[in-house]
C-alpha positions in Angstrom: -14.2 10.7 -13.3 -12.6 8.3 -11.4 -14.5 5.3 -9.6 -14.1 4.9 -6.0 -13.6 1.4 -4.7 -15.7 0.3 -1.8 -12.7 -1.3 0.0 -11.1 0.2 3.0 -7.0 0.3 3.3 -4.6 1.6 6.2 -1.6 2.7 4.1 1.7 3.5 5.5 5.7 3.6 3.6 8.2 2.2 5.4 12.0 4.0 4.9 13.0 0.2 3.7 12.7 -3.5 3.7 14.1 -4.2 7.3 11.4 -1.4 8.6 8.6 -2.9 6.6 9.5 -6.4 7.8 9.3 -5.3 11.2 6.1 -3.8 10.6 4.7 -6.5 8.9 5.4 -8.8 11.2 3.8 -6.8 13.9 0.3 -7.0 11.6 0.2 -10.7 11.3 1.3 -11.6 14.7 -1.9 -8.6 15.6 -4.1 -10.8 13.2 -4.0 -9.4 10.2 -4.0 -12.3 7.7 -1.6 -12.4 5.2 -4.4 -11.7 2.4 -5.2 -8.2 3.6 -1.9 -7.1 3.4 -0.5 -5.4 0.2 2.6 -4.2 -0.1 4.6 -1.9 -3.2 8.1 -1.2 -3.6 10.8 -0.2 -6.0 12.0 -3.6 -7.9 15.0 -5.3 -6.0 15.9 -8.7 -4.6 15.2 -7.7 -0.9 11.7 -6.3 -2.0 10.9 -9.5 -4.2 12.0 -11.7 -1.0 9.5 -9.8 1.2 6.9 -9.8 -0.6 7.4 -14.2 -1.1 7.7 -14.0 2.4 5.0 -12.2 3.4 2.1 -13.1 0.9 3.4 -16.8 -0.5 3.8 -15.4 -4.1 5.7 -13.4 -6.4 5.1 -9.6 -6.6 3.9 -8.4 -10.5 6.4 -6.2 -11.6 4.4 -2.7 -12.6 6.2 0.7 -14.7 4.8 3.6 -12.6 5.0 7.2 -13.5 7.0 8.8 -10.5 7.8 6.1 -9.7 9.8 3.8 -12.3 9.7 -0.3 -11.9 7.7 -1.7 -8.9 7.2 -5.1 -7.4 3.3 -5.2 -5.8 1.1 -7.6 -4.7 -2.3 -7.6 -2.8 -5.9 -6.4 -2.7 -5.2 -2.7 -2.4 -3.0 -2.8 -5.7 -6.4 -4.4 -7.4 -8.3 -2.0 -6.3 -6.0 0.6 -7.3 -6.0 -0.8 -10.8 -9.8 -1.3 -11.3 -11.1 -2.4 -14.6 -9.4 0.2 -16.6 -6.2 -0.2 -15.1 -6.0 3.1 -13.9 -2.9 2.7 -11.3 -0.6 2.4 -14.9 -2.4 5.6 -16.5 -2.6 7.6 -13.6 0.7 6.4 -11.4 0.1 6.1 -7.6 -0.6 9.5 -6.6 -3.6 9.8 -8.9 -5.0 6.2 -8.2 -5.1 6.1 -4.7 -8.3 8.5 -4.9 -10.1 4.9 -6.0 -9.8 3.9 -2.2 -10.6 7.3 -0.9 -7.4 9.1 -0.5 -7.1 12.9 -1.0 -4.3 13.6 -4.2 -1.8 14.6 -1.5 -2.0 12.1 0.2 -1.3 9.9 -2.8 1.4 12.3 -4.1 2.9 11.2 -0.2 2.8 7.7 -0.9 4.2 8.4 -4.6 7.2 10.4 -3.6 8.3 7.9 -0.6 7.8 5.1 -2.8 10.1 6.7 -5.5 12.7 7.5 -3.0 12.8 4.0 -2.0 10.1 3.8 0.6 8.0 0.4 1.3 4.2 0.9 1.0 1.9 -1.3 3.3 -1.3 -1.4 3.2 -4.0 -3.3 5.1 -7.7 -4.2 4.1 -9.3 -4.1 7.2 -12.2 -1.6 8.4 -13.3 -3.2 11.5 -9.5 -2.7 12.7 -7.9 0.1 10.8 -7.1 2.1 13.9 -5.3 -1.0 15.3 -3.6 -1.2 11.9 -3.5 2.1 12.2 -1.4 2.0 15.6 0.9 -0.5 14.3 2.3 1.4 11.1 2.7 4.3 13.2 5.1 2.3 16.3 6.7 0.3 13.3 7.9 3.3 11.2 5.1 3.6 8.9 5.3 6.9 7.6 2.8 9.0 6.9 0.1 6.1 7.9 -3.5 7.0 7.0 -6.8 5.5 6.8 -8.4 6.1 3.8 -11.9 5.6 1.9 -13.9 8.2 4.0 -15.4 9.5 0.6 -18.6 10.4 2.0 -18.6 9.7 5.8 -18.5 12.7 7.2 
């Protein structure tokens, strides 16, 4: 069974770096500190230099199933790991149930990913419709608010 994490993301893929930059700039100029704001990308110079950038550290370069070499960095990408690491064992698409996600919606995020596709996410309840709104006029494909496990 797989634990579900009590923190709330907005998670969106970008078609690439210049998108996500956009987009990501749009968030912190919103208000969204840099410390809410994850993002996850195939391994490459441009996606090391955003995430520096963007969050003031190096991304951890991850192997993901699907998905091949990753950079990552931020709060959604602990919460996707959890204490048994379960992001590496289960890849993206089966992780992102941790912080409420339905599996296709994580399959979504896996495949865009793996075709080159910038993941953003944003930890943020009290705004996640603005955050919402913002993925959505950036490019943010396939934007969603997860981690309504059992809300409704």
């Amino acid at each position: 069974m797989i634990e579900v994490d009590t923190g709330h993301f907005t998670v969106g893929v970008f078609q690439d770096v210049a998108w996500a930059q956009k987009g990501v700039d749009a968030l912190k100029q919103a208000g969204f500190p840099p410390k809410s704001l994850t993002i996850l990308a195939k391994e490459s110079a441009e996606v090391a230099g955003l995430i520096e950038r963007t969050l003031g550290a190096a991304g951890d370069r991850l192997e993901l199933a699907a998905v091949g070499a990753v950079l990552a960095r931020g709060s959604l990408i602990e919460a996707l790991q959890g204490a048994r690491r379960d992001l590496l064992k289960l890849g993206l698409a089966g992780a992102m149930r941790r912080v409420g996600y339905q599996p296709h919606d994580g399959r979504i995020f896996e495949v865009l990913a793996g075709r080159g596709g910038v993941l953003v996410g944003i930890q943020s309840e009290p705004r996640a419709a603005d955050a919402l709104a913002i993925l959505h006029s950036y490019g943010g494909g396939n934007a969603a608010i997860g981690a309504w496990i059992g809300r409704v």
